[in-house]
C-alpha positions as CSV (number, residue, x, y, z in Angstrom):
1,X,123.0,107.8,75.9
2,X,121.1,104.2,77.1
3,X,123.0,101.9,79.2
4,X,124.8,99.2,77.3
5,X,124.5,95.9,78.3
6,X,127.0,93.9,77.6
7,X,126.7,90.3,76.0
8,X,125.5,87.4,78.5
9,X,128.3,85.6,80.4
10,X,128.3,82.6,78.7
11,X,129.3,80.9,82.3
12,X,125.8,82.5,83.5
13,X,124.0,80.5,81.0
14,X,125.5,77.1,81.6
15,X,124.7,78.2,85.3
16,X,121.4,79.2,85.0
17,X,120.2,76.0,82.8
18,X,121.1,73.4,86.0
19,X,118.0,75.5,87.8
20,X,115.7,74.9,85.1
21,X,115.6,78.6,83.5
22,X,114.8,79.1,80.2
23,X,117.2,81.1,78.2
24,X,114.5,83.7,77.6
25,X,113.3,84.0,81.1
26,X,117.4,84.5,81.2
27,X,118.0,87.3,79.1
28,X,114.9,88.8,80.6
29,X,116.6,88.4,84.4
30,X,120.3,89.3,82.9
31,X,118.9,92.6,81.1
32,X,117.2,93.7,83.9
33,X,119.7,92.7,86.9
34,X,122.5,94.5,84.7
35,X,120.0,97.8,84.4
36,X,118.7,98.1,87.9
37,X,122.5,97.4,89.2
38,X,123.4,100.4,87.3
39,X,119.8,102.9,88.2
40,X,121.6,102.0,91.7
41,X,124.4,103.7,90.8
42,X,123.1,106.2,89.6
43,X,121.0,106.9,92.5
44,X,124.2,107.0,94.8
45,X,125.2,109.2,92.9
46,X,122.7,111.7,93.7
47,X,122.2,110.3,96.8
48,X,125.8,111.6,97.5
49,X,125.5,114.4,96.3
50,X,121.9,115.7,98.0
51,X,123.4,114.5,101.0
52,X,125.9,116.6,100.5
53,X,129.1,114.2,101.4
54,X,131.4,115.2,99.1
55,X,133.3,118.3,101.2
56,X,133.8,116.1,104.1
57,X,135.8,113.8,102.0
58,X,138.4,116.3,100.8
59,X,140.2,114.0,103.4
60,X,139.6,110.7,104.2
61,X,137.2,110.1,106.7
62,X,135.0,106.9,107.9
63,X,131.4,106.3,108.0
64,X,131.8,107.2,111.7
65,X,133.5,110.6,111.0
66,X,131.0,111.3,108.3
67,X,128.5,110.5,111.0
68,X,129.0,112.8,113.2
69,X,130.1,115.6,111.0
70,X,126.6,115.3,108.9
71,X,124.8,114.9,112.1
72,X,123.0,111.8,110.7
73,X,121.7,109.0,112.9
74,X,123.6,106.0,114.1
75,X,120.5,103.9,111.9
76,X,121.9,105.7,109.0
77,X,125.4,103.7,109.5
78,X,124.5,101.2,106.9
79,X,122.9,103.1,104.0
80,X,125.9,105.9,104.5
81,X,128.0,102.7,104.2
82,X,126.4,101.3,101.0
83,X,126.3,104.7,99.3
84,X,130.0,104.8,99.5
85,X,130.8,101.2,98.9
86,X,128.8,101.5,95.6
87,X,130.7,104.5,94.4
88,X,134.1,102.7,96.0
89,X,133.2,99.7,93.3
90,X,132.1,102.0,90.4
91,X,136.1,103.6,91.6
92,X,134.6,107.0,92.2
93,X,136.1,107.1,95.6
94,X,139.3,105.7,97.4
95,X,139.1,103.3,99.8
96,X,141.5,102.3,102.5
97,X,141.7,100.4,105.5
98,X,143.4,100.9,108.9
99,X,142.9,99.0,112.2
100,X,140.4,97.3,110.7
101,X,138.4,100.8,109.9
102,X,137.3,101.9,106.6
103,X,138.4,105.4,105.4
104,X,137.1,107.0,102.1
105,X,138.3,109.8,99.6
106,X,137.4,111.8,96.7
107,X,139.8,112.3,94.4
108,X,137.8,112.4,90.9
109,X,134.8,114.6,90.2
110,X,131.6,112.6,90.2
111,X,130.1,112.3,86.9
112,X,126.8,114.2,86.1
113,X,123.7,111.1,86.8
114,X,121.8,109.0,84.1
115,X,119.3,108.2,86.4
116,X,116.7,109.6,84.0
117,X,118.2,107.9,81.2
118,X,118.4,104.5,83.2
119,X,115.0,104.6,84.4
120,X,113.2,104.6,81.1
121,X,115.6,101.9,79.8
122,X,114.6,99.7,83.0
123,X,111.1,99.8,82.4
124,X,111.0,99.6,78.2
125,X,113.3,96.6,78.6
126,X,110.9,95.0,81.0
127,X,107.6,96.8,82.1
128,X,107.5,94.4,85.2
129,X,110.2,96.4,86.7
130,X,108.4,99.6,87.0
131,X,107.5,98.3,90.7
132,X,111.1,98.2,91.5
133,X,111.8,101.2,89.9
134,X,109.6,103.0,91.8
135,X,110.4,101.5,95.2
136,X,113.4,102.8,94.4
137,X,112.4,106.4,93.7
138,X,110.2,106.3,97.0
139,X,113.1,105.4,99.4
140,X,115.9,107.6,97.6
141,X,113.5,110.4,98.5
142,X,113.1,109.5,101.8
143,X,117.1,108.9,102.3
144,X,117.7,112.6,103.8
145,X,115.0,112.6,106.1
146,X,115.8,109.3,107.7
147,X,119.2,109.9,107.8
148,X,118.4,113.1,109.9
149,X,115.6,110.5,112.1
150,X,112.7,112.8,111.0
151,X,110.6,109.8,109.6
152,X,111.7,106.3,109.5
153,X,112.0,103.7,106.8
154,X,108.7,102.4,107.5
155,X,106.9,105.8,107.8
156,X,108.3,106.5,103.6
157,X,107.7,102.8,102.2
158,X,104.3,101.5,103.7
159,X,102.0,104.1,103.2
160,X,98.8,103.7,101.7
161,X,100.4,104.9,98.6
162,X,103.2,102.1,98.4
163,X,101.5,99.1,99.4
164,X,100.3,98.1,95.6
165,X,104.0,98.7,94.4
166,X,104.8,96.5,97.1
167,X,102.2,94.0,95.4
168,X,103.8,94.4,92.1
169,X,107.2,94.0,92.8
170,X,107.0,90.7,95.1
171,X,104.5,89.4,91.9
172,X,106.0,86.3,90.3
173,X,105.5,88.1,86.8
174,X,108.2,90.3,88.3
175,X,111.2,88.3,87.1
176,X,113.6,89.6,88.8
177,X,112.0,89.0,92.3
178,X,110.4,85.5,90.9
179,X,113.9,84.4,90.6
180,X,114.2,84.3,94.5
181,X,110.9,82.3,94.6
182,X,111.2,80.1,91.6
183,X,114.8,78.4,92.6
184,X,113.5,78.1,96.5
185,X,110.3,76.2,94.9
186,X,112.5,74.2,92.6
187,X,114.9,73.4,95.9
188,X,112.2,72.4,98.4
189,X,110.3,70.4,95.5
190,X,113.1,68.0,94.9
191,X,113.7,67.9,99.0
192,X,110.5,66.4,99.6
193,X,110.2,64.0,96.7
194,X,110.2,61.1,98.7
195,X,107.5,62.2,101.2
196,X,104.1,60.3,100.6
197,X,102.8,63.2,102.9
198,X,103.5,66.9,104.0
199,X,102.5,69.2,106.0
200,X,104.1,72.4,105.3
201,X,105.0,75.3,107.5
202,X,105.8,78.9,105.7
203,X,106.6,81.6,107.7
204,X,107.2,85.4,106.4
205,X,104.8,84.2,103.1
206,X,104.3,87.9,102.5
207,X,101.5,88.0,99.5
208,X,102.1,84.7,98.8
209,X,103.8,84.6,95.2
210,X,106.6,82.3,97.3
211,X,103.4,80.1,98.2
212,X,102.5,80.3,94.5
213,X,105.6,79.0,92.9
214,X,106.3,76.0,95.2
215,X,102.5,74.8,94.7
216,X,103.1,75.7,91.1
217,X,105.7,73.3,91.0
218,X,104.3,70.3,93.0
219,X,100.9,70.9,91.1
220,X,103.4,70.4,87.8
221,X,104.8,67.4,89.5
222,X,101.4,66.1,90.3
223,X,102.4,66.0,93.6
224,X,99.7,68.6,95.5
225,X,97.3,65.8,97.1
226,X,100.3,65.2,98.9
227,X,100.1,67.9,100.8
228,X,97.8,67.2,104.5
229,X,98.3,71.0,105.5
230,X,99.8,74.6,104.3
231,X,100.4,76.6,107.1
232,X,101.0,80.0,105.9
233,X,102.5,82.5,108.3
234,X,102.4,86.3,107.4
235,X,102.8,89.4,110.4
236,X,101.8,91.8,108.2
237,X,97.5,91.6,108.3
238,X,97.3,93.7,104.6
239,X,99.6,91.0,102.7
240,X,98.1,88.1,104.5
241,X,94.7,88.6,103.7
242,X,96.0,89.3,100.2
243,X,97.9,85.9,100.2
244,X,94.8,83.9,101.8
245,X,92.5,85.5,98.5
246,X,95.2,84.2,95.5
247,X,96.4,80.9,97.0
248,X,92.6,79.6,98.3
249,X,91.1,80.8,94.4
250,X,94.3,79.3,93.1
251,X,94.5,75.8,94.9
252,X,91.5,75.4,96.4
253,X,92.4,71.6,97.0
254,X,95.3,72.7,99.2
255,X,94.4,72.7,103.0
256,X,95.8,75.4,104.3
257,X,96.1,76.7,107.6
258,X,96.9,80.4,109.0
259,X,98.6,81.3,112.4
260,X,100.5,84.3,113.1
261,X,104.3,83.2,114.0
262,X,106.3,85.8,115.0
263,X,110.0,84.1,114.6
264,X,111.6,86.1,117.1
265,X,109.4,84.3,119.6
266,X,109.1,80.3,120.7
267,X,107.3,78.9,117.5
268,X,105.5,76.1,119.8
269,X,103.8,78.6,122.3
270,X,102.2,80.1,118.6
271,X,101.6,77.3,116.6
272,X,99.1,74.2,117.6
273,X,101.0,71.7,115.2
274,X,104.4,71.0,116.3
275,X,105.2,68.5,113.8
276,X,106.4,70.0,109.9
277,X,107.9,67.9,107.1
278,X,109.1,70.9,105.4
279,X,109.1,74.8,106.6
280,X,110.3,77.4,103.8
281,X,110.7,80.6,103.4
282,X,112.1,83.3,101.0
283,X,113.8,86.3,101.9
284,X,112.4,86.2,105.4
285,X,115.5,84.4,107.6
286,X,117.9,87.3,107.1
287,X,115.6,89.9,108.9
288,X,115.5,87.2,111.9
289,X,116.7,88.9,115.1
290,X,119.0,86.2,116.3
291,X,119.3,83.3,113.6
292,X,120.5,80.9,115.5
293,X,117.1,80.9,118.1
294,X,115.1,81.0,114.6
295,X,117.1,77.9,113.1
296,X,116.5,76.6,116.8
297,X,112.9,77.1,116.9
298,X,112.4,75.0,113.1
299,X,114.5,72.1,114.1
300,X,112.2,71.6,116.8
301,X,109.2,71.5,114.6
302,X,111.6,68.9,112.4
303,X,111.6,65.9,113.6
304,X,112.8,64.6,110.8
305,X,112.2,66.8,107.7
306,X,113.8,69.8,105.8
307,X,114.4,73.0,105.9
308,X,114.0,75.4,102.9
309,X,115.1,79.1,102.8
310,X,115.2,81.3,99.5
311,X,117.9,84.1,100.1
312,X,119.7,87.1,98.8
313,X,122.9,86.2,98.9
314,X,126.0,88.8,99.1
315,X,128.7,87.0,97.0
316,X,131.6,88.2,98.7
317,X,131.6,90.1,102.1
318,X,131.0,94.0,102.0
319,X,130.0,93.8,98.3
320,X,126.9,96.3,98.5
321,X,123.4,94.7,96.5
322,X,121.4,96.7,94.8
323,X,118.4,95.3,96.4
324,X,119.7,96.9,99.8
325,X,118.7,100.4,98.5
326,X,115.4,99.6,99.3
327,X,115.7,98.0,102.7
328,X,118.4,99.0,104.3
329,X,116.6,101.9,105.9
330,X,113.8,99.8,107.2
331,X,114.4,99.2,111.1
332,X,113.2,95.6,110.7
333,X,115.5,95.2,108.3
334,X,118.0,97.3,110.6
335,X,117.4,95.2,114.3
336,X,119.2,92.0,114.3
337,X,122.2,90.6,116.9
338,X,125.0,90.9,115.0
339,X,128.1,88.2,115.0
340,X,131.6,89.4,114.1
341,X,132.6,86.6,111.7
342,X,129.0,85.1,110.7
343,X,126.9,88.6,110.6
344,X,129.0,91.7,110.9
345,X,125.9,93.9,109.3
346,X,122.7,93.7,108.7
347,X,120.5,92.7,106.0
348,X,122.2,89.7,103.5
349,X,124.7,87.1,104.1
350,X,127.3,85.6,102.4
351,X,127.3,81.9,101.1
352,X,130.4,80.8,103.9
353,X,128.3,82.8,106.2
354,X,125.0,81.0,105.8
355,X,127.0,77.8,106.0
356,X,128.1,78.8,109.2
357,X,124.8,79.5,110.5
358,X,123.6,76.1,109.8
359,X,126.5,74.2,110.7
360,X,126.7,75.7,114.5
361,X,122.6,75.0,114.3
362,X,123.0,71.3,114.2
363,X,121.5,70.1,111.4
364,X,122.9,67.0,109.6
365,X,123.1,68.1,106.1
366,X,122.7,71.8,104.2
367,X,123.6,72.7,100.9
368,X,123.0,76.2,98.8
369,X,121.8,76.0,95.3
370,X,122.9,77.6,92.8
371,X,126.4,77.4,93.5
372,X,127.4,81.2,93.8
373,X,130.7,80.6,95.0
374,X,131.7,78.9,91.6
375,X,129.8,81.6,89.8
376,X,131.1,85.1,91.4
377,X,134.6,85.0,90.3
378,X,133.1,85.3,86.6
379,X,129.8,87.1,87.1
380,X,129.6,88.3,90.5
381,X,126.0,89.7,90.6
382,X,123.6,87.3,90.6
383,X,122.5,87.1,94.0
384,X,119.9,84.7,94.4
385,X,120.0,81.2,96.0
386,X,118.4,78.5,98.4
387,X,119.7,76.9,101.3
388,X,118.5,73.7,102.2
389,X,119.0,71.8,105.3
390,X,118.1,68.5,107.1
391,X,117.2,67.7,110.7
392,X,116.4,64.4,112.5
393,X,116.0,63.7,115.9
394,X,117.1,59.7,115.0
């Protein structure tokens, strides 16, 4: 029996028109959020069942007790975790809390999964989300074999085999990941309005569709000849030189610039310009291993300019994202300094946690657009937003 999807929340709409999104790009993004949410379900559901959890919560037990009596690896903590919290919100398991300790129980038999079902809707409702689909499919495979530390996260996902889904899925025609790009472009468009001139700095630009949409938007605002230099930052050598093709046949008015920047690392011992009117990012600042160095390192590059950062954003603390599926068994999504209040796991943040971030960083003015904190009490599953901050040295 297909997934129903229930009617648009009329709040979303309203939301969704003050960041310039068409209500047809909008039912598109709604239909396929709402389907891929529940494929992620479904795929906890096996993934619960294959690795075999179930008889060792016949009592309630922790992630740490589940731990140790599976034999999984400590790297394992957080997927373990999101595989549980998804089935605690879909009220498959009990949850409860003691000394600050989460403790789990199965009371209800698990229903039989639709992920077969849900897989076929995904894709007929929107082909784009094939790539996403099978991301999904690759690391759900590789779930008990990292969880034991035979291969890694990166050993299953960026094989030879992977790397075009990984092409597809970050694709702006992808609208559920063009979303992410499209508001950041939108946010850092409007921040630099004023500026006669810009030089840009980009770092984590990945294939470049983020690239893509903000010079998509300042070529709509007839505002590229504005630009005096693109510096586009990408580690990975494959999605670089993949980036460099599209954006050079694309704009080939832009100057653009390429450096490796490794953020973990002083930015002005990499880079020969240390003077940026806007850097910008999407999806890149939560993998940083210590935020508040990498918030450091831009302001110092920002003498007086802005700071743009597309972002998952977790709408309320330990809700699991489906997105995380994916990631969450990647080490470099895994290896970051944690903070109790401000970062207490891996992988996304929270809107009051971001905020946090940037306020103890110094800058003079932030703000995160859309306004999920207004919108999560109704719809609590979009997940996509921009923060935007301001530094000056005057």
């Amino acid at each position: 029996m297909p997934f129903e999807i229930q009617a648009i929340p009329e709040r979303l709409v309203e939301f969704t028109r003050q960041i310039q999104l068409p209500d047809d790009v909008n039912q598109t993004l709604f239909a396929s959020s709402e389907t891929i949410n529940r494929y992620c379900y479904e795929c906890a559901i096996e993934l619960y069942n294959v690795l075999v959890i179930g008889p060792n919560l016949k009592q309630w037990a922790s992630v740490d007790d589940l731990l140790k009596q599976l034999a999984f690896t400590e790297k394992f903590r957080y997927a373990l975790t999101w595989i549980l919290r998804m089935l605690h919100t879909d009220h498959l398991l009990e949850q409860k809390t003691t000394d600050k300790r989460h403790y789990y129980r199965q009371e209800v038999a698990l229903p039989s999964s639709q992920r077969e079902t849900l897989r076929q809707q995904c894709i007929e409702s929107n082909p784009h989300n094939a790539a996403f689909i099978q991301l999904l499919d690759v690391a759900m495979a590789a779930y008990p074999a990292v969880a034991r530390g035979e291969i890694t996260g990166e050993q299953a996902l960026f094989g030879v085999g992977e790397l075009q889904l990984w092409l597809d899925f970050f694709h702006n025609d992808n609208t559920l990941y063009a979303i992410n790009n499209q508001i950041a472009a939108l946010v850092a468009a409007d921040a630099i309005e004023s500026c006669s001139k810009i030089t840009i700095l980009e770092f984590g630009a990945g294939a470049g569709s983020a690239s893509d949409a903000l010079l998509a938007e300042l070529r709509k605002r007839g505002r590229l000849d504005c630009i005096e230099a693109y510096w586009v930052t990408e580690p990975n050598a494959f999605f670089h030189r993949k980036g460099q093709r599209l954006l050079t046949s694309k704009y080939p008015e832009t100057p653009f610039k390429a450096q490796p920047l490794d953020i973990n690392k002083p930015w002005r011992e990499q880079l020969t310009c240390d003077r940026f009117d806007l850097i910008y990012s999407v999806n890149t600042l939560h993998v940083a291993k210590n935020i508040s160095f990498t918030l450091d390192q831009a302001k110092q590059l920002l003498p007086q300019g802005w700071f743009v950062a597309g972002e998952c954003l977790r709408p309320f603390p330990q809700q699991p994202v489906y997105i995380e599926m994916i990631f969450q068994i990647l080490d470099s999504f895994l290896d970051v300094e944690l903070n109790t209040s401000l970062r207490p796991q891996p992988g996304f943040l929270t809107p009051e946690q971001w905020r946090g971030w940037f306020e103890n960083s110094g800058f003079s003015s932030y703000s995160i657009t859309p306004d999920i904190e207004t919108l999560r009490d109704s719809y609590d599953r979009f997940i996509t937003g921009a923060i935007c901050a301001y530094h000056s040295n005057q």
